[in-house]
ZAGU-467622 format. One line per field, with one value per residue (C-alpha): chain; z, y, x. Coordinates in pm, whole numbers, plus 50000, padded with zeros to 5 digits. Layout:
// residues N
chain: c(A,...)
up: c(Z,...)
north: c(Y,...)
east: c(X,...)
This chain:
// residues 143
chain: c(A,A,A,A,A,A,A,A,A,A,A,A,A,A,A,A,A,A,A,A,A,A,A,A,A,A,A,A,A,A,A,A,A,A,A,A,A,A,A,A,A,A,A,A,A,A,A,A,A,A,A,A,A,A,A,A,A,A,A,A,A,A,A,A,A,A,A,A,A,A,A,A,A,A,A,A,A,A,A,A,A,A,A,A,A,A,A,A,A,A,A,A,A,A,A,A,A,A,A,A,A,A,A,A,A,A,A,A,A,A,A,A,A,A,A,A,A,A,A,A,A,A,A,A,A,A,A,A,A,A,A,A,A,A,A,A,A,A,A,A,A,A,A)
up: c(32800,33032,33168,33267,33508,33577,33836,33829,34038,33870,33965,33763,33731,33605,33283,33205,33205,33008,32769,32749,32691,32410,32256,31902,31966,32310,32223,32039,32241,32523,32321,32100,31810,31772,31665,31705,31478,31656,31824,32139,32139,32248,31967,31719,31505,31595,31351,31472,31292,31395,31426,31180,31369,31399,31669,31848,32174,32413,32696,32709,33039,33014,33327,33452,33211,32878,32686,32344,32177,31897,31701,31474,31088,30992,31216,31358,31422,31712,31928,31762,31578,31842,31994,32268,32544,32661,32984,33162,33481,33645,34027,34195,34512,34642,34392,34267,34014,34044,33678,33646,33319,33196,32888,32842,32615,32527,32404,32692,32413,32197,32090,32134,32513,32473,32329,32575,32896,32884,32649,32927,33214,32973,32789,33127,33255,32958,33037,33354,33286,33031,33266,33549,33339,33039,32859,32758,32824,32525,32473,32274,31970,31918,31660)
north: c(21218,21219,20952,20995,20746,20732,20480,20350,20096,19879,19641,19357,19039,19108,18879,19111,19374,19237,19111,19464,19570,19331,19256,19363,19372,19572,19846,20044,20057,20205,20386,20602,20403,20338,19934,19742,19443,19200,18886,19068,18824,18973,19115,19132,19411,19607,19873,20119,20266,20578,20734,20526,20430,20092,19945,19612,19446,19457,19210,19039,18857,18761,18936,19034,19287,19440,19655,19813,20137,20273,20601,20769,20724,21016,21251,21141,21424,21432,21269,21407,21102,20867,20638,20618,20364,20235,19973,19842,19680,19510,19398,19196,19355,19065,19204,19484,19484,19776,19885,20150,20303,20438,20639,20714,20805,21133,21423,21675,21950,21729,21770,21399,21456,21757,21521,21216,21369,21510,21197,20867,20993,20995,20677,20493,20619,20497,20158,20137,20242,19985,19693,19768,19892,19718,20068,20310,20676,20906,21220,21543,21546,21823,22081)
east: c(31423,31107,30855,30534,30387,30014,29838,29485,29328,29038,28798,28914,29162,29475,29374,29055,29278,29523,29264,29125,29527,29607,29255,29225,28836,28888,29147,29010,28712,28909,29198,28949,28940,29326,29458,29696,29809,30068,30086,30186,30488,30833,31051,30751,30646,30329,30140,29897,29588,29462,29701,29920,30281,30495,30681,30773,30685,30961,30840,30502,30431,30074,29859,30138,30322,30351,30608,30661,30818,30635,30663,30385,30484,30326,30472,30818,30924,30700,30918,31243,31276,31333,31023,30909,30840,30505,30490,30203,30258,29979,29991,29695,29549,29256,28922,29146,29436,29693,29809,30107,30162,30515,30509,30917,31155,30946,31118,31099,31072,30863,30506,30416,30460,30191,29968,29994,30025,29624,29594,29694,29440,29112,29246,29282,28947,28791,28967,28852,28492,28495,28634,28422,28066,28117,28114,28429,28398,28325,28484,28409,28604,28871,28846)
């Protein structure tokens, strides 16, 4: 299996960007329209929309970190089957909150980790431009 790991550095608390994490007003702002619907409490389900997958939270540490797997209904063969992992730690540095992103359990061979590798840097740009200007990025849609 592989992990990707991605690190951004944002001008925020650790709660905004939690809040902007776990918010079901904020995500999809930031994550191109995608929603979630759980209570972001460990060892609950969580459904997606857009695109359409379920999961559960694995750990939920408010401000501090958050964990769930999740695989796309539609599609599981994306990830050969399996699901993958999604963590979000997020570290305090004075004005500044450090966030590190693990997407693992991907499917070296798979064609979800096509999709997510170019997929995590414009999601947490958007994030970030949305923390620190109040507005996500927008991106040209793919044919």
């Amino acid at each position: 299996m592989t992990s990707l790991v991605f690190d951004v550095y944002v001008r925020a608390t650790p709660q905004q960007l939690w809040n902007a994490l776990t918010d079901p007003a904020m995500v999809p702002r930031w994550r191109l329209g995608m929603t979630f619907s759980t209570d972001w409490q460990p060892g609950s389900p969580l459904t997606t929309r857009s695109p359409d997958g379920e999961g559960s939270v694995q750990q939920a540490v408010p401000g501090q970190h958050l964990s769930y797997d999740w695989r796309q209904t539609e599609e599981p063969e994306l990830n050969g089957g399996r699901p993958s992992v999604v963590s979000f730690d997020l570290d305090p540095m004075d004005e500044v909150t450090h966030l590190n992103v693990v997407h693992g359990g991907l499917d070296p061979e798979g064609e979800l980790l096509r999709i997510v590798k170019p997929g995590w840097p414009m999601l947490l740009s958007s994030l970030k431009s949305l923390i620190e200007t109040g507005e996500p990025l927008t991106f040209p849609q793919g044919d």
